[in-house]
C-alpha positions as CSV (number, residue, x, y, z in Angstrom):
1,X,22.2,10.7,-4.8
2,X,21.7,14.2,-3.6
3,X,21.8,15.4,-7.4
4,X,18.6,13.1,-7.7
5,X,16.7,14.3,-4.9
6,X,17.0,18.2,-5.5
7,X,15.6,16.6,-9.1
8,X,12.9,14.9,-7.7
9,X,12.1,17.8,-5.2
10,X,12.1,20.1,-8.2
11,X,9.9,18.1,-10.8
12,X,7.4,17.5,-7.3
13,X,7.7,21.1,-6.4
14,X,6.7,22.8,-10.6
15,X,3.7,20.1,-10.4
16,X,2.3,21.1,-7.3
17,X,2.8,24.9,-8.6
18,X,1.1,24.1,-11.8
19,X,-1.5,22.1,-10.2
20,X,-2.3,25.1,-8.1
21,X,-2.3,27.6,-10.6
22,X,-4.6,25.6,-13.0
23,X,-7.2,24.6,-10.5
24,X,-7.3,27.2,-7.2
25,X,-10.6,29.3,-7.6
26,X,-8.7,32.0,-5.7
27,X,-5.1,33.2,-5.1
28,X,-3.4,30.6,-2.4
29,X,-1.3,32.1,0.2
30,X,1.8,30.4,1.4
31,X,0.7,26.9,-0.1
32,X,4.5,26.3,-1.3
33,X,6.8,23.2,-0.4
34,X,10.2,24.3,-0.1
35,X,13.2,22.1,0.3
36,X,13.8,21.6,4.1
37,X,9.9,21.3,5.3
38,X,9.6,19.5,8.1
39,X,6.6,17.7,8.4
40,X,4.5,15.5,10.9
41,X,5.2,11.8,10.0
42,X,1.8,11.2,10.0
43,X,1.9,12.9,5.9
44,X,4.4,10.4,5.3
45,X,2.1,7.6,6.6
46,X,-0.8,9.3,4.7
47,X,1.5,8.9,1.4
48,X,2.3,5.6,1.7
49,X,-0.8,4.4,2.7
50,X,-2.4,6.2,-0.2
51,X,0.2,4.6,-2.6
52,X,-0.7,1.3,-1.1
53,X,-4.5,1.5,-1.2
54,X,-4.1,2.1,-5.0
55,X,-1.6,-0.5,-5.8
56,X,-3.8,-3.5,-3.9
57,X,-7.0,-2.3,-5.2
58,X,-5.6,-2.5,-8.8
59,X,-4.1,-5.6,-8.0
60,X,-7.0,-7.0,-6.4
61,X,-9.7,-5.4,-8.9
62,X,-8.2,-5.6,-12.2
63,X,-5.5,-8.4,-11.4
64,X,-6.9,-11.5,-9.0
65,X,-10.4,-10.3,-10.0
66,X,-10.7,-9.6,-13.2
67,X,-8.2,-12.4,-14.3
68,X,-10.1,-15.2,-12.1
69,X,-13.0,-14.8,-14.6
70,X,-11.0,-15.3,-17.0
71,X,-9.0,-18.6,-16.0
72,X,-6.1,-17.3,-14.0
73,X,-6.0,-18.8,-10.9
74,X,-4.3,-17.0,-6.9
75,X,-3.1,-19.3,-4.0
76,X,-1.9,-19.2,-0.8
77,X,0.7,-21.8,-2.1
78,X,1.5,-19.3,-5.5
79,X,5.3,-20.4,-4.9
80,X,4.8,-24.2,-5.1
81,X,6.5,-24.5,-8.2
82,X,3.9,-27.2,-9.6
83,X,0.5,-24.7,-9.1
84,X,-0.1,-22.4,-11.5
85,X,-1.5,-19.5,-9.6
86,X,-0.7,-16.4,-8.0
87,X,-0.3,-14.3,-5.2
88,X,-3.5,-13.5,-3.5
89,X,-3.6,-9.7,-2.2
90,X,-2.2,-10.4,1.2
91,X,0.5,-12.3,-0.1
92,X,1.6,-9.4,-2.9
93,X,1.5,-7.3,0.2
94,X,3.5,-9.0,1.9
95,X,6.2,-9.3,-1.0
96,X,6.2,-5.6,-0.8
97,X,6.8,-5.2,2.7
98,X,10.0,-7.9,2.1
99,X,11.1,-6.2,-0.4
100,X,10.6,-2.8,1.6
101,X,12.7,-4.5,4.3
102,X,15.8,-4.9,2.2
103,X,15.7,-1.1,0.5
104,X,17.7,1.7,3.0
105,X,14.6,3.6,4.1
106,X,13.7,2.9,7.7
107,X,9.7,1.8,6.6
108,X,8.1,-1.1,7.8
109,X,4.9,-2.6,6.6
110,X,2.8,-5.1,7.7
111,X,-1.0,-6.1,7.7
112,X,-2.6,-7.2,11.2
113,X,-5.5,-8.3,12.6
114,X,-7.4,-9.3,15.7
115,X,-8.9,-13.0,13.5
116,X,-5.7,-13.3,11.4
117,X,-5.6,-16.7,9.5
118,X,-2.1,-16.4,10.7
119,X,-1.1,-16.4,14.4
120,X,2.4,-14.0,13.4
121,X,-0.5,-11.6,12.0
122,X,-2.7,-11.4,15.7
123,X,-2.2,-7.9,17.3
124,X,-1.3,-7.8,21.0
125,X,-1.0,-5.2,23.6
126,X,-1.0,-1.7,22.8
127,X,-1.5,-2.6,19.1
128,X,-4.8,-4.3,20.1
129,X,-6.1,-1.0,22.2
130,X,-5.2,1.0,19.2
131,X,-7.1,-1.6,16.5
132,X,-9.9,-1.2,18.6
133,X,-10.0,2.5,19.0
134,X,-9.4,2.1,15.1
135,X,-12.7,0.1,14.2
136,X,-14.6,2.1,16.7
137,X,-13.6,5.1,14.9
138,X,-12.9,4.1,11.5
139,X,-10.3,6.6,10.9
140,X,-6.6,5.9,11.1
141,X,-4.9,5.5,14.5
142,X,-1.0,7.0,14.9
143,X,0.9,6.6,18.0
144,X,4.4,6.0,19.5
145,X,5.2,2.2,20.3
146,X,7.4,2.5,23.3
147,X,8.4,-1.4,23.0
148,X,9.7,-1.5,19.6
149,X,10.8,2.5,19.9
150,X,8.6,3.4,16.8
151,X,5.9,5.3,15.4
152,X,3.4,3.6,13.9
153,X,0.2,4.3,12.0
154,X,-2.5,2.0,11.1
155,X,-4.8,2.2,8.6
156,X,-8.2,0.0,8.6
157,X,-8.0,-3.1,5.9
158,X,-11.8,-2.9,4.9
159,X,-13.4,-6.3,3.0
160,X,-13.5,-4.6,-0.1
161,X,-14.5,-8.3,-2.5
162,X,-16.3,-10.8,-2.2
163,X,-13.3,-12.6,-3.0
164,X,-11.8,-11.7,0.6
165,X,-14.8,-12.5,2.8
166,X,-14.9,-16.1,1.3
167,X,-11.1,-16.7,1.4
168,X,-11.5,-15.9,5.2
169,X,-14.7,-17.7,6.1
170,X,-13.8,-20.7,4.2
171,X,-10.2,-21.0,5.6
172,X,-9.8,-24.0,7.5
173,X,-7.2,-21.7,10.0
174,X,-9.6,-18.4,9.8
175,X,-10.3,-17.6,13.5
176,X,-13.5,-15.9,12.2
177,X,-15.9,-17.9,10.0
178,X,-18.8,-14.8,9.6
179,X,-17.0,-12.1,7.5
180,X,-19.2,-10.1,5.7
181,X,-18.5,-7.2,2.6
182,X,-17.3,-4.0,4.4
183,X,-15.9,-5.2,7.8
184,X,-13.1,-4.0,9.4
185,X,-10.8,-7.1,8.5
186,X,-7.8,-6.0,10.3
187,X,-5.0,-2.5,9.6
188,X,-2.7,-1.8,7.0
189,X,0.2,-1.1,9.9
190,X,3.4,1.3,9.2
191,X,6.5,1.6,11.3
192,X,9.0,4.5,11.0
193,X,11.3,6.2,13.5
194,X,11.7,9.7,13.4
195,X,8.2,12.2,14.7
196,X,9.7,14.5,11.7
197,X,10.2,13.6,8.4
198,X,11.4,16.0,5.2
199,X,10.2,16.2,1.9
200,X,13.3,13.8,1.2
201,X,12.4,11.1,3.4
202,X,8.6,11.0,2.1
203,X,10.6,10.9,-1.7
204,X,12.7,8.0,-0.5
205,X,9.6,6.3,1.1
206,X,7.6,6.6,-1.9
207,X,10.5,5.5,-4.3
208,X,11.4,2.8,-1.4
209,X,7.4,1.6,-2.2
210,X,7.1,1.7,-5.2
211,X,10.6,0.0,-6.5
212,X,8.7,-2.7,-3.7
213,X,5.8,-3.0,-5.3
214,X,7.5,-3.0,-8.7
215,X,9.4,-6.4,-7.7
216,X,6.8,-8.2,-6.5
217,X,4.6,-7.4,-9.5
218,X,7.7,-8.9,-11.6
219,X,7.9,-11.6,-9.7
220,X,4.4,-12.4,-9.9
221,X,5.0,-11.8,-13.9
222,X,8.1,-14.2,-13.7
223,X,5.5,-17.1,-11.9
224,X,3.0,-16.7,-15.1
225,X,5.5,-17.9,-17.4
226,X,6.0,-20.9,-15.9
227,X,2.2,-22.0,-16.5
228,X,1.3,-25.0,-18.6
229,X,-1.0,-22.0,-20.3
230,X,0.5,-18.7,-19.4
231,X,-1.3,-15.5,-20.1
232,X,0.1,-13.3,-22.6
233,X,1.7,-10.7,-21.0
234,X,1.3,-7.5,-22.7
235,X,0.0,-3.9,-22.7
236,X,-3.1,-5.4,-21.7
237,X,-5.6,-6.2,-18.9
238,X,-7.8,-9.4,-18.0
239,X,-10.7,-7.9,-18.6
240,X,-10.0,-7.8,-22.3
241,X,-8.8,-11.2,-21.7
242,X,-6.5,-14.0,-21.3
243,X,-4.0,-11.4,-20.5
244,X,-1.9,-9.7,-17.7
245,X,-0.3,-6.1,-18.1
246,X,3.3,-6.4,-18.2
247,X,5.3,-4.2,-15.8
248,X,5.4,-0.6,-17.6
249,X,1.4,-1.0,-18.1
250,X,0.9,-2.0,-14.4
251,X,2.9,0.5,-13.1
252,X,1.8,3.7,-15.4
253,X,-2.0,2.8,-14.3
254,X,-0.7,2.4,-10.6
255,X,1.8,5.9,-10.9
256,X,-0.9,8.0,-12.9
257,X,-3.6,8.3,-9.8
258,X,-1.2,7.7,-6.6
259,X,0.8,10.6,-8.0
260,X,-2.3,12.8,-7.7
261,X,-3.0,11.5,-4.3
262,X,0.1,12.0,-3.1
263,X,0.5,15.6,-4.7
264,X,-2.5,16.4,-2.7
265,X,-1.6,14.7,0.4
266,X,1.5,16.6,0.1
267,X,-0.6,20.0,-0.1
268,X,-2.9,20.0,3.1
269,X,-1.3,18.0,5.2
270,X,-3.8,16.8,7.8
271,X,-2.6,17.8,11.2
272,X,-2.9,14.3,13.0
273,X,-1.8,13.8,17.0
274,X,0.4,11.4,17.6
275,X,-0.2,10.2,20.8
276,X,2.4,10.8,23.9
277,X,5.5,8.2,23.9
């Protein structure tokens, strides 16, 4: 295990050198991660987040999107096993932050709201002062959650389709009938427990997410071949039709840009304030 890290760590630690080197107008002083950084665990927030926002906006773009125009059909039921459908983005969500539950790493995930369609989803108490400050400002909020002894960041969950606004107007258990494209829908929420994390805990994290992510895409994958008229699934998108990307083609589209966002993440980490506990 450790072998793998200092490997990881390494191959994390050339990029970023090469990265620099290639694209830094002017000589960089001290810009180096070294093994044994400590670093606010707001960046490892920041990371996943970042890895998150990719991953549901390729899912929810290229995937539900995409393959609705093109006869694929998502469900809130997606696991009855006589409806040929899958997830819709909340749902793949939250099989990633199940999935995240059972892996080692001390990460929770969840997506809440003030209107959820789901009562379990409805902030309360300090989260709901802290989604408020968060759609006031529209910039993440971190804090300490006495109560659950955690710290937790959340990120705002914009209406980025037209595909979400309806889903939630049209819901017979929506709270909120008038969504419109852009609003404040609710906040990606992460739980961790340490104030300091090391460049080992944001690897774990990351690989924690995106061996998540991985499953739930598979899983979704494993649902299409039960259809009366699956999709092929191949090195191919639903844009170039009845198709869905298998697993290695999801994930390489997914990897290539939340690698670079987390690289640079990883460079200037943003000094956030987590407030008092």
């Amino acid at each position: 295990m450790k072998n793998k890290f200092f490997i990881i760590s390494a191959l994390i630690i050339i990029t970023l050198s090469i990265y620099l080197f290639r694209t830094a107008p002017e000589p960089l002083v001290d810009k180096s991660i070294k093994v044994g950084t400590q670093f606010p665990v707001s960046v490892l927030f920041k990371v996943v987040a970042a890895e998150n926002a990719i991953a549901r906006a390729l899912y929810t773009s290229e995937i539900v999107g995409k393959g609705k125009k093109v006869g694929l059909e998502f469900s809130e039921q997606w696991k009855n096993k006589i409806i040929d459908a899958g997830p819709l983005p909340a749902l793949f969500l939250r099989e990633v932050s199940k999935n995240i539950e059972k892996s080692p790493v001390p990460l929770g995930l969840f997506l809440g709201s003030d209107f959820p369609i789901a009562s379990t989803n409805k902030f309360s108490g300090q989260q709901i002062e802290e989604f408020n400050r968060l759609k006031a400002q529209l910039s993440p909020s971190f804090f300490y959650s006495a109560d659950i002894n955690r710290y937790v960041a959340m990120f705002p969950d914009y209406a980025v389709a037209e595909g979400c606004v309806s889903c939630h107007n049209e819901h017979s258990d929506s709270q909120k009938k008038d969504w419109k494209l852009d609003d404040v829908m609710g906040a990606t929420t992460w739980l961790y427990p340490d104030k300091t994390v090391s460049l080992e805990d944001i690897v774990n994290a990351v690989s924690a997410f995106r061996t998540a992510t991985l499953i739930a895409y598979n899983k979704y994958l494993d649902k299409c071949r039960s259809f009366k008229n699956p999709p092929e699934i191949a090195d191919k998108w639903p844009e170039q039709g009845y198709f869905i990307p298998d697993s290695k083609t999801f994930f390489a589209a997914y990897a290539k840009e939340a690698s670079l966002q987390t690289m640079n993440i990883l460079l200037a980490p943003a000094d956030f304030e987590i407030r008092p506990e």
